[in-house]
Steps between C-alpha positions, in 0.01 A plus 500: 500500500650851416555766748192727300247229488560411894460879589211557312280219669651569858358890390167302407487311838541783669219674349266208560558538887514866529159435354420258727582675781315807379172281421532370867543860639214591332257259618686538834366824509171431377396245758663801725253754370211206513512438843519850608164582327369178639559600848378850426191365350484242825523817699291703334207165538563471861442834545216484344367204680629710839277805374203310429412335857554851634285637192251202589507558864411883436241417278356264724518750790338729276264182464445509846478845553268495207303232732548667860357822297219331322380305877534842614254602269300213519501545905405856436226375227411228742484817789282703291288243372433369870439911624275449185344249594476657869345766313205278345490356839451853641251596231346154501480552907332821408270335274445212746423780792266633275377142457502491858302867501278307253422232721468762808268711317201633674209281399224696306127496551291240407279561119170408514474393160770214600286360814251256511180718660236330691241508820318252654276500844635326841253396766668650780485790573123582384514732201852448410676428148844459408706650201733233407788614234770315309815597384546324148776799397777290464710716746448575889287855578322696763200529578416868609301561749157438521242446240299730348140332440196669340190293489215580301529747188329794692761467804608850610805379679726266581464264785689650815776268639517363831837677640559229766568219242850722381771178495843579634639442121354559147389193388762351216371217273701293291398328218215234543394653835198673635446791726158599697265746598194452744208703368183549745186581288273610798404518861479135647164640718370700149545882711706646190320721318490629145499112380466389145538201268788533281493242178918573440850556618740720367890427689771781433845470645637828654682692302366375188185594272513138371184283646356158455121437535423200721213250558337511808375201627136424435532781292401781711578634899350754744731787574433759750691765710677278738659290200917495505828333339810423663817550407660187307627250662739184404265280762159419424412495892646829537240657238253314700588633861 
């Protein structure tokens, strides 16, 4: 081999490994490069994984806030509705007073046109009748007074009451019952005077204008001076006495 030919591939060699060695610095310095961005890219992801509990623990204190603040306006709704509904209690108390007031209400005076009307004679005392009324109103009433009787169309006055027979209490009939009034016609020993034979009955209540004729037993009675009415009464024996 000549000294040329032996130089010119040791020159060739050469230039294969400074090659070589260049190729291997170069990917020396590329897996260099790669695993620095790897770890900043692993730093950068577990610092995003770090931010995001504390991002997710905000939000779910904001969650719970959110909560706290909505049960706080629940428990205010809740407050309201119940001083509401104290309120409808309140009025509804009102309205159940005034049910109460309803209930409590003074009871008005019997209508004559809502009572059974009728008179029939008793055997004792001589010359006696009795008014007998019924209260088919549906509701309870009072009966005022005393009635006012007119017998006979040509009567000039009502027949006086008997002052002693005043009850303690007005009489108050509820529905279904009956209250009484004795009625004497005349003088047990005939002494009245100005006597005459009356063929009807006219009954007022006081205070009204309404009447209701009645049928008088046997169809006609003698009246005279000495006749009177009691008050009513809620006992038959009572209007009798």
């Amino acid at each position: 081999m000549s000294i040329t030919a032996f130089t010119a591939r040791r020159a060739r060699t050469l230039r294969l490994a400074a090659v070589g060695l260049t190729a291997v610095a170069a990917l020396t310095l590329t897996a260099c490069n790669s695993s620095e961005g790897t770890g900043t890219e692993s730093e950068g992801k577990a610092d995003s994984s770090t931010s995001a509990p504390a991002d997710q623990t905000s939000g779910s204190g904001g969650a719970s806030d959110g909560k706290k603040g909505g049960g706080t306006e629940q428990a205010g709704s809740s407050k309201d509705g119940a001083k509401g509904s104290e309120g409808a209690k309140g009025s509804g108390g009102s309205g159940g007073s005034g049910g109460s007031d309803n209930s409590e209400q003074e009871i008005g005076p019997c209508d004559i046109n809502k009572l059974t009307v009728g008179v029939k004679s008793v055997q004792r005392p001589v010359n006696y009748m009795v008014l007998e009324v019924n209260n088919h109103a549906g509701v309870d009433c009072n009966m005022p007074g005393y009635p006012i009787l007119k017998f006979g169309e040509d009567a000039q006055a009502a027949t006086p009451v008997y002052e002693d027979s005043k009850p303690q209490a007005v009489v108050t009939l509820a529905p279904g019952e009956t209250a009484y009034a004795g009625i004497r016609t005349s003088s047990a020993d005939g002494s009245g005077q100005n006597g005459y034979k009356a063929t009807s009955l006219e009954v007022f209540l006081q205070g009204s204008d309404d009447s209701k004729s009645v049928e008088l037993p046997g169809g006609s009675v003698y009246i005279d001076e000495t006749a009177q009415v009691t008050y009513w009464q809620s006992d038959l024996s009572n209007a009798l006495d």
